[in-house]
N, CA, C and O atoms as a DFTB+ gen file, in Angstrom:
692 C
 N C O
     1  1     -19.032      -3.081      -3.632
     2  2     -18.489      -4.389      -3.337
     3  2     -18.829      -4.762      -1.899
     4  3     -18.630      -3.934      -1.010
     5  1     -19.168      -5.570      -1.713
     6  2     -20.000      -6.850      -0.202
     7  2     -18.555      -7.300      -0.125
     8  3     -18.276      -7.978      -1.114
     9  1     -17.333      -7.122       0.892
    10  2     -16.675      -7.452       1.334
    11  2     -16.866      -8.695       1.875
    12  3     -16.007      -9.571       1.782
    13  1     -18.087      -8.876       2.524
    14  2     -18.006     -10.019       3.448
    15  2     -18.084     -11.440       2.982
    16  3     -17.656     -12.490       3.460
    17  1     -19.209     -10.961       1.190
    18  2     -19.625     -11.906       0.220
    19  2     -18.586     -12.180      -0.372
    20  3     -18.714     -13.274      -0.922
    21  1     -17.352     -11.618      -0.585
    22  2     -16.469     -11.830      -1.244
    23  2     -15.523     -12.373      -0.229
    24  3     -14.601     -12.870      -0.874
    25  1     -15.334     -12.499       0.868
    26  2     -14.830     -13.338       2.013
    27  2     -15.237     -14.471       1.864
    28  3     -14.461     -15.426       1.858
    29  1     -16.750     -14.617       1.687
    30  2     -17.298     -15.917       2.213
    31  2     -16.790     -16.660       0.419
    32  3     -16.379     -17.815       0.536
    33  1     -16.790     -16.332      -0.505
    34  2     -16.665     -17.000      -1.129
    35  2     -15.205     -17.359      -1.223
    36  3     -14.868     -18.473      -1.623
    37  1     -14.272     -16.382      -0.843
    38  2     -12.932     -17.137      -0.889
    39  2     -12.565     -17.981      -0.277
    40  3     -11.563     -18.642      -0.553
    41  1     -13.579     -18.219       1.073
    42  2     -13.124     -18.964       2.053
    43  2     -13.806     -20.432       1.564
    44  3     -13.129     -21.460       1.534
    45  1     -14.833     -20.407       1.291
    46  2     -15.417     -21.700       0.173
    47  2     -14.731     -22.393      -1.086
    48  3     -14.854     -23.569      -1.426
    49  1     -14.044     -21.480      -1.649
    50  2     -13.030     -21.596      -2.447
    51  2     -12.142     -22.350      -2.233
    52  3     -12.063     -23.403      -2.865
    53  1     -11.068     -21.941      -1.103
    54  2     -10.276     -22.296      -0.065
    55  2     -10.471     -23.502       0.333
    56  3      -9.703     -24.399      -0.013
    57  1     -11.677     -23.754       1.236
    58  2     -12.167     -25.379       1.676
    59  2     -12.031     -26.150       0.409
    60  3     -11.361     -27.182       0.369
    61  1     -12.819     -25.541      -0.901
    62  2     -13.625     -27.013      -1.720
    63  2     -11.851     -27.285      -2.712
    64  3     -11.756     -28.247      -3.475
    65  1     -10.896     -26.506      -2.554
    66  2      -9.725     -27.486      -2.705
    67  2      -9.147     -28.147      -1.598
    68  3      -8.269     -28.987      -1.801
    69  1      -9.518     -27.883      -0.470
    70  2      -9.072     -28.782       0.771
    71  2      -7.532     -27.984       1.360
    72  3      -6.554     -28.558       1.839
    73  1      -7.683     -26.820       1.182
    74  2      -6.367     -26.119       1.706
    75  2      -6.823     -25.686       3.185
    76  3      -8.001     -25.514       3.501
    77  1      -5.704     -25.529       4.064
    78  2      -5.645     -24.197       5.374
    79  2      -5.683     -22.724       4.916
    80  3      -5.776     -22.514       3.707
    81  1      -5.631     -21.887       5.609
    82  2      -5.255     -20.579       5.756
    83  2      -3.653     -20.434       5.508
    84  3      -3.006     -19.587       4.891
    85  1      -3.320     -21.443       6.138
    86  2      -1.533     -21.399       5.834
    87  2      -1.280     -21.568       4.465
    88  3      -1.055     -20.720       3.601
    89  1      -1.388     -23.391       4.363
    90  2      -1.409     -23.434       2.947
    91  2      -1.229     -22.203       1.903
    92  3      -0.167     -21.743       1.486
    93  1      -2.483     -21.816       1.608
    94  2      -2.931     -20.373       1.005
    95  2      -2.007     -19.657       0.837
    96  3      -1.354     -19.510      -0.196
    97  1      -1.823     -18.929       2.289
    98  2      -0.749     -18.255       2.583
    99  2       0.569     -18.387       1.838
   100  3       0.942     -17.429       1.161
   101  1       1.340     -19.537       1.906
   102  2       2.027     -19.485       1.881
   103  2       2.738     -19.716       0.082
   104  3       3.844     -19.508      -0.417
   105  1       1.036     -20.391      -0.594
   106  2       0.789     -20.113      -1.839
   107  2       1.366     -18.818      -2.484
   108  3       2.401     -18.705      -3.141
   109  1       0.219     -17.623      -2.053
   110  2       0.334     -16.568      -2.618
   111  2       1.068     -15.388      -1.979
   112  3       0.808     -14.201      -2.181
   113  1       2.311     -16.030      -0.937
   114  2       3.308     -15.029      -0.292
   115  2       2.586     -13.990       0.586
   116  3       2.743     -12.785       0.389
   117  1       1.684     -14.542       1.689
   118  2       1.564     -13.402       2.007
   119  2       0.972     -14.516       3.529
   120  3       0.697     -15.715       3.478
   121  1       0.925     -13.522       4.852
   122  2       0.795     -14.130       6.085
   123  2      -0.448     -14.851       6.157
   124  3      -1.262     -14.568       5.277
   125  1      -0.791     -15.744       7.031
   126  2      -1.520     -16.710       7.378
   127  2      -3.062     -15.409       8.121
   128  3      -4.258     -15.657       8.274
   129  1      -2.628     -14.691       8.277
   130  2      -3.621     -13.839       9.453
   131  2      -4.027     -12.631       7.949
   132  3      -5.010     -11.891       7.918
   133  1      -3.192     -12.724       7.087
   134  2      -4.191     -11.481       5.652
   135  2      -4.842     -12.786       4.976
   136  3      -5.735     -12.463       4.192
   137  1      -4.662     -14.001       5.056
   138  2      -5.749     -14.607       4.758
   139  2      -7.065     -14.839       5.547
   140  3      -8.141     -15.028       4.980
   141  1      -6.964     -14.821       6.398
   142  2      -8.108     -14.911       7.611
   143  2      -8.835     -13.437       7.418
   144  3     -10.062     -13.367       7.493
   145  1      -8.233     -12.561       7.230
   146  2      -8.977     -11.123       7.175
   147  2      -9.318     -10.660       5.705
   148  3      -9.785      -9.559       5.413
   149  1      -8.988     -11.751       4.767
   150  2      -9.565     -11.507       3.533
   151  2     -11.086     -12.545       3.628
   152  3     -12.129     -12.292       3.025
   153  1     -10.877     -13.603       4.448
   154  2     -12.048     -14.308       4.684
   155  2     -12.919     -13.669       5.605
   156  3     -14.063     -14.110       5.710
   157  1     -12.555     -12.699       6.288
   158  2     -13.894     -11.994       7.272
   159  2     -14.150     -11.037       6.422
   160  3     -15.264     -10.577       6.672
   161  1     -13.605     -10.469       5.456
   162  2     -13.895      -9.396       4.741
   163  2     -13.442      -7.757       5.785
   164  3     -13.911      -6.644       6.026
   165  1     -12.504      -8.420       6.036
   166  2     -11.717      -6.694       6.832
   167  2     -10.758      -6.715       5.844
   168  3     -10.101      -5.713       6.127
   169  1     -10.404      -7.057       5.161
   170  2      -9.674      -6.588       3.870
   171  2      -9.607      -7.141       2.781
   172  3      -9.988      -8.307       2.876
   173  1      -9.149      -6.723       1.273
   174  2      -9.555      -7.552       0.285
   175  2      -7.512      -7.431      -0.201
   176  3      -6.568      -6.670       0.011
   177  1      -7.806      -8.773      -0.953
   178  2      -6.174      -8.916      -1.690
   179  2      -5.681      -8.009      -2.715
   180  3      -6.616      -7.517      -3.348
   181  1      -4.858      -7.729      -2.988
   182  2      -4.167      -7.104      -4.142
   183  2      -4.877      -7.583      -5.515
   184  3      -5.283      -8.708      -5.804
   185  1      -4.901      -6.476      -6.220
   186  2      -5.326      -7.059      -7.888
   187  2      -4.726      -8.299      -8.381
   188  3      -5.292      -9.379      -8.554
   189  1      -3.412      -7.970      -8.596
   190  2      -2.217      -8.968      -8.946
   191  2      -2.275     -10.302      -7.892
   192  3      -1.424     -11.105      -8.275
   193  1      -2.921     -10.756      -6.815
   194  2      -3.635     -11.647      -6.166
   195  2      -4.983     -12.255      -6.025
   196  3      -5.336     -13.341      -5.567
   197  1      -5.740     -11.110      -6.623
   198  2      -7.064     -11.588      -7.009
   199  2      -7.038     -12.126      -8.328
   200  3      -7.989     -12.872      -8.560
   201  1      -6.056     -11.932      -9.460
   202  2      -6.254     -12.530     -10.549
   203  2      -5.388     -13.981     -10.172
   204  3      -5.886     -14.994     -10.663
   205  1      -4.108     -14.175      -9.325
   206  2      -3.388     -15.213      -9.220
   207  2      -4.663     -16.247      -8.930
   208  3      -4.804     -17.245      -9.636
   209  1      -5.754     -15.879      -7.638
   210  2      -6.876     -16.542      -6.970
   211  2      -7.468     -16.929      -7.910
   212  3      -7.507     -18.160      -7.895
   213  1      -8.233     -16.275      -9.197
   214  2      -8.907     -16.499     -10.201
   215  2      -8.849     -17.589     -10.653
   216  3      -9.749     -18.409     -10.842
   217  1      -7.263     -17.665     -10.939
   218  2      -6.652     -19.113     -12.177
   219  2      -6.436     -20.017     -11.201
   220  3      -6.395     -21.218     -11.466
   221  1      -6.246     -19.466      -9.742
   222  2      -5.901     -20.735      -9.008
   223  2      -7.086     -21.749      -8.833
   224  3      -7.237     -22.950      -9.057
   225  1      -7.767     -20.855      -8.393
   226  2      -9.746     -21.568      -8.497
   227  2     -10.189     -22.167      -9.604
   228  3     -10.812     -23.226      -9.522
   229  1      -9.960     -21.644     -10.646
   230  2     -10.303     -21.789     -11.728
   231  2     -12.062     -20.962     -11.996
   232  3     -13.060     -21.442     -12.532
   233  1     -11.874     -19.768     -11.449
   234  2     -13.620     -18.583     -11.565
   235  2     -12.689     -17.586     -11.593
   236  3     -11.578     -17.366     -11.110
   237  1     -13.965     -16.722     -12.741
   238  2     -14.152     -15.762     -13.253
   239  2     -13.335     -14.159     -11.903
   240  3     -13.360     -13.910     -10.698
   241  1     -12.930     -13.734     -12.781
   242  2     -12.426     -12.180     -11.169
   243  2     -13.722     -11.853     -11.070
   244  3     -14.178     -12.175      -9.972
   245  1     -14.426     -11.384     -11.722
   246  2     -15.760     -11.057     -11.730
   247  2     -16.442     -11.637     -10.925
   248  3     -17.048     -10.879     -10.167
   249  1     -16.625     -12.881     -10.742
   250  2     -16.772     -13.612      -9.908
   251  2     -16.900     -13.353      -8.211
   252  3     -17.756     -13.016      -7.393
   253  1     -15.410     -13.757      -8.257
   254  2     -14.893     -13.265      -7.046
   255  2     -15.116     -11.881      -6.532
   256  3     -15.265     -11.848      -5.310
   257  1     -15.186     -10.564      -7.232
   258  2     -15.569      -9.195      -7.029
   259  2     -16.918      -8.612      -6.520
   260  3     -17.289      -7.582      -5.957
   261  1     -17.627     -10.070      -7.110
   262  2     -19.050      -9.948      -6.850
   263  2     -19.710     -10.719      -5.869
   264  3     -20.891     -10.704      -5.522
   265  1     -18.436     -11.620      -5.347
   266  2     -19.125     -12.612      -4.045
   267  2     -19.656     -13.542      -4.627
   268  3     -20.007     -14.205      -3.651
   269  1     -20.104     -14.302      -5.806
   270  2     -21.274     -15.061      -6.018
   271  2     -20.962     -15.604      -7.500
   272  3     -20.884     -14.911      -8.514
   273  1     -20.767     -17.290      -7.379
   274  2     -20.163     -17.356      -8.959
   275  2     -21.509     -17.616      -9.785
   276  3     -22.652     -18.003      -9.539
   277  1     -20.807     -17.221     -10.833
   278  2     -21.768     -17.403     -12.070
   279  2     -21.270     -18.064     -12.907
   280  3     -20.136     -18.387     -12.556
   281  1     -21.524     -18.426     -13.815
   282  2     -21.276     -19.502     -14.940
   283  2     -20.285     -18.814     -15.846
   284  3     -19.170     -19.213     -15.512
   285  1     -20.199     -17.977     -16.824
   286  2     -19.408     -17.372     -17.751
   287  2     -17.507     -17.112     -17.182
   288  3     -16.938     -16.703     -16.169
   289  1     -17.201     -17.512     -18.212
   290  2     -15.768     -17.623     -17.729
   291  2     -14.716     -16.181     -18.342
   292  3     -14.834     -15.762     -19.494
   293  1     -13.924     -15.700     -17.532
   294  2     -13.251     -14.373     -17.606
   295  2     -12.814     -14.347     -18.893
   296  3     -12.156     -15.327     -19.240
   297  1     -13.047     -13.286     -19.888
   298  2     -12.324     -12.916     -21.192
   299  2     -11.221     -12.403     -21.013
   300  3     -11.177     -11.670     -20.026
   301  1      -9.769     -12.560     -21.921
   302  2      -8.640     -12.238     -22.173
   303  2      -8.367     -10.928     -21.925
   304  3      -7.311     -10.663     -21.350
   305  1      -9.395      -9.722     -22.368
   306  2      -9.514      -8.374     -22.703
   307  2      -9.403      -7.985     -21.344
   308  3      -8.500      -7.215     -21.016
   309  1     -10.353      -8.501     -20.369
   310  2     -10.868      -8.112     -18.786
   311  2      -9.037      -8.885     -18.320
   312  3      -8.156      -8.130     -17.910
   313  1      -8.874      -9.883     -18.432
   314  2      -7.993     -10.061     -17.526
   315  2      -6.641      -9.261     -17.865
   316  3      -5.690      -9.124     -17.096
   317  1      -6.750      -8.761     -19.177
   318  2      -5.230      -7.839     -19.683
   319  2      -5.203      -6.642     -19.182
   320  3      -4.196      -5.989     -18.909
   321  1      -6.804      -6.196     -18.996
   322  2      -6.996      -4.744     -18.353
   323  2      -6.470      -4.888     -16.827
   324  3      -5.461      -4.384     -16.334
   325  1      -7.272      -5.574     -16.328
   326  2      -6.889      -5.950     -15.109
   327  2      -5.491      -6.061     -14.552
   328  3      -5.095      -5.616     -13.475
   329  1      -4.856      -6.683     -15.401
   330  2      -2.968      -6.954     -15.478
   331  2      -2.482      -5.888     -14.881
   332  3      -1.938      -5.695     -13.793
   333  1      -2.886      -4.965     -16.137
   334  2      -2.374      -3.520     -16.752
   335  2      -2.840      -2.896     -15.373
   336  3      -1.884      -2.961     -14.601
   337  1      -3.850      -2.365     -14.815
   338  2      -3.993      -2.205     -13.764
   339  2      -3.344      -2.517     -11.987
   340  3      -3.121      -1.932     -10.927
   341  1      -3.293      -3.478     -12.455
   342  2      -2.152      -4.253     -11.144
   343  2      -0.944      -3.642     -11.284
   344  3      -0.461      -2.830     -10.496
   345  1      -0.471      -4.032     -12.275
   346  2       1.106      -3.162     -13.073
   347  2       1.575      -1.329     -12.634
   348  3       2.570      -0.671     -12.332
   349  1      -0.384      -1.099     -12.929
   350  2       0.129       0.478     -12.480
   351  2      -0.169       0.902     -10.857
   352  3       0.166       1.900     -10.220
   353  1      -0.904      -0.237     -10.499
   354  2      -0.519      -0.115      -8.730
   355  2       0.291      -0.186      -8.227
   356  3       0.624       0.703      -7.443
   357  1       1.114      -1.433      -8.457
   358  2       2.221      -1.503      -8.375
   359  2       3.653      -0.899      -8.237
   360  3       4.605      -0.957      -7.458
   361  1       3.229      -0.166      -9.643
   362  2       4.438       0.844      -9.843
   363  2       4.303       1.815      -8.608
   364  3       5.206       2.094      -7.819
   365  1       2.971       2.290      -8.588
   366  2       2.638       3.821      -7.724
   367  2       2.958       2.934      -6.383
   368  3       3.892       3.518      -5.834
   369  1       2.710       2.147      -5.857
   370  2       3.767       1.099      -4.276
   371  2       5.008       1.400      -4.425
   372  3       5.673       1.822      -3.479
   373  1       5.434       1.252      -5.466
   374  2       6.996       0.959      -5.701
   375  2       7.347       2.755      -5.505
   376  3       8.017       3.113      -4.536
   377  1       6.925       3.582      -6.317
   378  2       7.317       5.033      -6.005
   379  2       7.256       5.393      -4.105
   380  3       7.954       5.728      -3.148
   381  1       6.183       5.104      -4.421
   382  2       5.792       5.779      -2.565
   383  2       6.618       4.970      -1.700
   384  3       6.636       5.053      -0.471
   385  1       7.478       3.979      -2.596
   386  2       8.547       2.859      -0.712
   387  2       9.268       3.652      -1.393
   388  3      10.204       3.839      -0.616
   389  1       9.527       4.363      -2.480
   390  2      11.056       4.757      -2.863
   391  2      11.350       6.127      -1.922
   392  3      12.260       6.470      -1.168
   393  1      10.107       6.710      -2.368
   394  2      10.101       8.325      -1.464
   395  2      10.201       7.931      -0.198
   396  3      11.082       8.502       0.445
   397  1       9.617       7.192       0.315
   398  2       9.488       6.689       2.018
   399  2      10.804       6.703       2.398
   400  3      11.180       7.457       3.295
   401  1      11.646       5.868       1.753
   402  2      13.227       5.724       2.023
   403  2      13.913       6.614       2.071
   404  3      14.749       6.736       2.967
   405  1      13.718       7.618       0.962
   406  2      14.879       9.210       0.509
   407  2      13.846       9.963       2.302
   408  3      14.684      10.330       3.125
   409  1      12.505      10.138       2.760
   410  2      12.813      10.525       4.078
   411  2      13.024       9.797       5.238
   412  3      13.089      10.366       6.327
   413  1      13.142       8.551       5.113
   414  2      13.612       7.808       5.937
   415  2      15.601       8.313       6.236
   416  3      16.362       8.806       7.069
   417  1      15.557       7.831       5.099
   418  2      17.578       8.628       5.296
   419  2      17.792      10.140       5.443
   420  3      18.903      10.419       5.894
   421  1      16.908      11.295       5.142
   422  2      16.587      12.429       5.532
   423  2      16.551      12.438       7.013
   424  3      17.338      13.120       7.669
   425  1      15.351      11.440       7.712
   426  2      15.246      12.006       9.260
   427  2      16.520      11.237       9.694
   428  3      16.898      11.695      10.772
   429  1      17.297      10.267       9.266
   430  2      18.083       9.601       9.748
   431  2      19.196      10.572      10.184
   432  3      19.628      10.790      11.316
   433  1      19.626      11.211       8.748
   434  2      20.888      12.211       8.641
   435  2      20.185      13.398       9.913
   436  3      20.798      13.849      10.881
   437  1      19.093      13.616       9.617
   438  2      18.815      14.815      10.755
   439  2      19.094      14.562      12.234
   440  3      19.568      15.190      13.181
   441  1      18.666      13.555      12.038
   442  2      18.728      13.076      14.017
   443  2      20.446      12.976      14.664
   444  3      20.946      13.272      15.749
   445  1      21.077      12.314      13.175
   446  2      22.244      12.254      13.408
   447  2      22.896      13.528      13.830
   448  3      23.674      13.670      14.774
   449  1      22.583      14.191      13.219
   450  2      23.063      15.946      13.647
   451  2      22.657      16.306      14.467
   452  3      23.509      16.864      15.159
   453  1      21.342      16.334      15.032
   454  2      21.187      16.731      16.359
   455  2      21.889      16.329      17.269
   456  3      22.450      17.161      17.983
   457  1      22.151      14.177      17.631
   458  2      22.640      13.836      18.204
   459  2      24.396      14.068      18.614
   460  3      25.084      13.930      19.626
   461  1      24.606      14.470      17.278
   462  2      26.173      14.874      17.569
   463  2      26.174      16.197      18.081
   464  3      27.061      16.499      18.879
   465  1      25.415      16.942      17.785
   466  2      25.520      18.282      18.736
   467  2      25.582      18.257      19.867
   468  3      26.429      18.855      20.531
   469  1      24.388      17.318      20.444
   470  2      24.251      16.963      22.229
   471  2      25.557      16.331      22.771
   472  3      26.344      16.837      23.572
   473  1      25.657      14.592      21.906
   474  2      26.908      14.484      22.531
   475  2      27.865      14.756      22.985
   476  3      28.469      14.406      23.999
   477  1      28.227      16.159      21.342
   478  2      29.717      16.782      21.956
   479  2      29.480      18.249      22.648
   480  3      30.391      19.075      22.604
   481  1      28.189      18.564      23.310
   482  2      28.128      19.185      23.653
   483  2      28.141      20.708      23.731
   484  3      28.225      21.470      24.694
   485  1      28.008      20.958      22.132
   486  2      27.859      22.086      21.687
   487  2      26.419      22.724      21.146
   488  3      26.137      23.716      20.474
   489  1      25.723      21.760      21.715
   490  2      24.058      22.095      21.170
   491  2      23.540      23.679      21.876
   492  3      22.431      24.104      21.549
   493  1      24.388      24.467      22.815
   494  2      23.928      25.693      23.155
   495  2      24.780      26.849      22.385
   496  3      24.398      28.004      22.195
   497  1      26.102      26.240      21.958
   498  2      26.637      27.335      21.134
   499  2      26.374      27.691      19.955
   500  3      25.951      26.911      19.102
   501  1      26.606      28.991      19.753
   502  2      26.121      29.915      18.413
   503  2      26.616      29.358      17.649
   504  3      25.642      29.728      16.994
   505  1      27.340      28.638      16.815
   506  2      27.210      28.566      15.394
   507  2      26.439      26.893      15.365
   508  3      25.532      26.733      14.548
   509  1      26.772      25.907      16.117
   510  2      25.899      24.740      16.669
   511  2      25.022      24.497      16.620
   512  3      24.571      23.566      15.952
   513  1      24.406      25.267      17.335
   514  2      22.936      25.513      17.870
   515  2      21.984      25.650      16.840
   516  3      20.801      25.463      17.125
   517  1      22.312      25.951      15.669
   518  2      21.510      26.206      14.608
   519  2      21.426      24.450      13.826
   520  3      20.350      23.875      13.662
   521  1      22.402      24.013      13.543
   522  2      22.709      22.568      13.259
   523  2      21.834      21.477      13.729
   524  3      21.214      20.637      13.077
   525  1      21.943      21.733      15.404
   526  2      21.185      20.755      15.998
   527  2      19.432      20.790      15.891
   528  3      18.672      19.857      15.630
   529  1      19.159      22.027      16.152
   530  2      17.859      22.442      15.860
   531  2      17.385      21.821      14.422
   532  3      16.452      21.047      14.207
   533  1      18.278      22.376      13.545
   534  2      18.060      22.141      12.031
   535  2      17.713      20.737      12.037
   536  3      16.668      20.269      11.586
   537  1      18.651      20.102      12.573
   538  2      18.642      18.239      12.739
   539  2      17.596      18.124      13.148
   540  3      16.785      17.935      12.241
   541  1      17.073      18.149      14.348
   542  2      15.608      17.900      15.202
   543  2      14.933      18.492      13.896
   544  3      14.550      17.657      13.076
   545  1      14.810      19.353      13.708
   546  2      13.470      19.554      12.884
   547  2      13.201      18.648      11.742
   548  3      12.079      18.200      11.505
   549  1      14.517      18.327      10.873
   550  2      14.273      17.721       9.697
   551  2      14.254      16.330       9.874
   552  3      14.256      15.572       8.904
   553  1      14.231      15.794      11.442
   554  2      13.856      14.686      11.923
   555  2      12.515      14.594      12.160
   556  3      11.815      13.668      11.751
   557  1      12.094      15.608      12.868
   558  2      10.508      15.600      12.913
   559  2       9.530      15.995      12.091
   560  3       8.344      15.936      12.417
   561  1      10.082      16.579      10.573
   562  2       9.189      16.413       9.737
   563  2       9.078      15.149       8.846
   564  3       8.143      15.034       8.054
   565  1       9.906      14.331       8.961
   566  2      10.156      13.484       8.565
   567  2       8.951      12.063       9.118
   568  3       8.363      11.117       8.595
   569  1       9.074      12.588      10.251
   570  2       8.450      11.447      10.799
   571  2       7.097      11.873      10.376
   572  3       6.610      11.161       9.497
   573  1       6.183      13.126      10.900
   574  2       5.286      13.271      10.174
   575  2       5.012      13.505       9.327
   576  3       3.792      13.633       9.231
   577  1       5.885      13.773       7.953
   578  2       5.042      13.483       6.945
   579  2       5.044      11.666       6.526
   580  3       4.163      11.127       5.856
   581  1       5.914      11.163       6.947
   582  2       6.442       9.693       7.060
   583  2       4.735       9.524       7.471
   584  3       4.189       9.138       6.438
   585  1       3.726       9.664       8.555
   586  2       2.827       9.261       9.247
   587  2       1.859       9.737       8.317
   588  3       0.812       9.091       8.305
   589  1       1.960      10.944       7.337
   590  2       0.875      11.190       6.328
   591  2       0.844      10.473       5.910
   592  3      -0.221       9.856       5.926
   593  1       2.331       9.777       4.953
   594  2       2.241       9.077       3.329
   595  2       1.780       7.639       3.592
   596  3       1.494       6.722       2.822
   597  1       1.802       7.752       5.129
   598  2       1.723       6.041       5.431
   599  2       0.159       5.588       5.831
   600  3      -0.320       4.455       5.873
   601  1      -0.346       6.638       6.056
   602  2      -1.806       6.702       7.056
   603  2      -3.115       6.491       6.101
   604  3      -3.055       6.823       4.917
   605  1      -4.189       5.979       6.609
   606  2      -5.230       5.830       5.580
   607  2      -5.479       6.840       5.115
   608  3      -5.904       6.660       3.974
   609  1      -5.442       7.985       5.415
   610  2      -5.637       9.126       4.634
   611  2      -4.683       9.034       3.572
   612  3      -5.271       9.304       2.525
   613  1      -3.514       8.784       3.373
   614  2      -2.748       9.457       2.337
   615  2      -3.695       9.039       0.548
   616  3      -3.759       9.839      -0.386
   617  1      -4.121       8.029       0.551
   618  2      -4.807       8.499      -0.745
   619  2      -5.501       9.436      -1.060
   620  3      -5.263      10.062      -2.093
   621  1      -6.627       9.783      -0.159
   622  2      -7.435      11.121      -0.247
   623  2      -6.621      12.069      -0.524
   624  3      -7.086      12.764      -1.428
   625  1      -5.190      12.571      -0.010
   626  2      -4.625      13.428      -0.309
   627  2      -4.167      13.680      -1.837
   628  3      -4.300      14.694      -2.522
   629  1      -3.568      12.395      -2.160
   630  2      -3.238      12.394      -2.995
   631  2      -3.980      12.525      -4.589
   632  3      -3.590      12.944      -5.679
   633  1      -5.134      11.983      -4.120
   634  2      -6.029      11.972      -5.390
   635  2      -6.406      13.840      -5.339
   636  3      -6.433      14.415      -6.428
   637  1      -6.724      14.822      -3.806
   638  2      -7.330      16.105      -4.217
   639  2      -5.848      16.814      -5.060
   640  3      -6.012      17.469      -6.090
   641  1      -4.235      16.552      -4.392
   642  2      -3.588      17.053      -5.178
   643  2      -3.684      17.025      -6.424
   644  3      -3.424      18.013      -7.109
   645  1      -4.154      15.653      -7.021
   646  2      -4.268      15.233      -8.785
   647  2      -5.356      16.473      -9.061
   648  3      -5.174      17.385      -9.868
   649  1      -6.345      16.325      -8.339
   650  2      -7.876      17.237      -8.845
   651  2      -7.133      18.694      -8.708
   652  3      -7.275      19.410      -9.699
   653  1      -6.466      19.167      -7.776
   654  2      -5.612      20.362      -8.335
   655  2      -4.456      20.596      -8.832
   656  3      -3.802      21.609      -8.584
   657  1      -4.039      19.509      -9.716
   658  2      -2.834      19.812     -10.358
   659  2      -3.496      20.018     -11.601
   660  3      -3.169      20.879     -12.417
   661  1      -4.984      18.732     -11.800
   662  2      -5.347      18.921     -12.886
   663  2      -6.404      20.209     -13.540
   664  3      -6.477      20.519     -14.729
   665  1      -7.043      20.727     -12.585
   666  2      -7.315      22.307     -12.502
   667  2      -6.546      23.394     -13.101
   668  3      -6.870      24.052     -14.090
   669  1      -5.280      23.531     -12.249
   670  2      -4.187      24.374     -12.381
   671  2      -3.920      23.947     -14.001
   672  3      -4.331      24.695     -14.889
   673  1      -3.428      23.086     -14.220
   674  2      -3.168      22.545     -15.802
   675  2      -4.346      22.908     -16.637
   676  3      -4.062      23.614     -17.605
   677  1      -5.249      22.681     -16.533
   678  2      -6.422      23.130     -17.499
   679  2      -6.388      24.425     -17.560
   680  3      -6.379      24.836     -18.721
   681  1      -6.353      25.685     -16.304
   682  2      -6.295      26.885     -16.336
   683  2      -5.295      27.290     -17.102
   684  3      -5.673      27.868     -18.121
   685  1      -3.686      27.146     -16.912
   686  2      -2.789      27.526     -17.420
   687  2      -3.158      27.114     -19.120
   688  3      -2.924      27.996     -19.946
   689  1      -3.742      25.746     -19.626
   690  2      -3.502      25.825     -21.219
   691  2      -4.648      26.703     -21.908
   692  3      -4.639      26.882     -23.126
């Protein structure tokens, strides 16, 4: 995929109904500046936004995917797959803010414990001391793995775990 071809045509798109960047924006819920960077081609829209774009234009996704319209108009089959696809991105967004949150309230509760140790001033005594530490730590793993799940890497990760879960599974049957 030609990112940039697929910029330039959204942004042609865009003009030949006579809209802004805002406009747009504010069309398909999303900021005035991810439309501008879907038109330079530093990033491309969501599935479930590239098909909204489709019907809004009235061209093919195909189309649009390819930078360059062509005549033939999108079949039912392609756009249901496509759906279905959006649907299961979606979901996998929706899991990964859910997990994000359960360690978000993890480092929360941790820090909290540390902090009450310091405050009341028992962060050097023996039975304490273990608490607060415990807190700091499960605050700071939090944050970094928080910085994995969030970071451009985290797909790569996630897809080699699949390639060895699905290994391990083949071995074991």
């Amino acid at each position: 995929m030609d990112l940039m071809k697929i910029g330039k045509l959204l942004q042609d798109l865009r003009k030949e109904r006579g809209l802004t960047q805002e406009q747009l924006a504010e069309r398909t819920g999303v900021a005035r500046r991810t439309v501008s960077r879907w038109e330079t081609g530093s990033n491309m829209p969501d599935l479930d936004i590239l098909i909204e774009l489709s019907d809004f234009y009235g061209v093919d996704l195909r189309e649009i995917l390819n930078g360059e319209r062509k005549s033939e108009k999108m079949n039912e089959e392609l756009k249901e797959t496509v759906m279905l696809a959006a649907d299961y991105s979606n979901e996998e967004k929706t899991r990964l803010l859910q997990r994000m949150h359960w360690l978000f309230i993890a480092g929360l509760i941790g820090l909290a414990l540390y902090l009450v140790t310091i405050l009341l001033g028992v962060d050097e005594k023996a039975p304490y001391e273990f608490i607060g530490s415990f807190g700091l730590g499960i605050a700071t793993g939090t944050i970094v793995i928080g910085i994995i799940f969030t970071g451009r890497h985290a797909a790569k990760i996630r897809e080699a775990k699949l390639r060895l879960l699905g290994k391990a599974r083949g071995n074991n049957q």
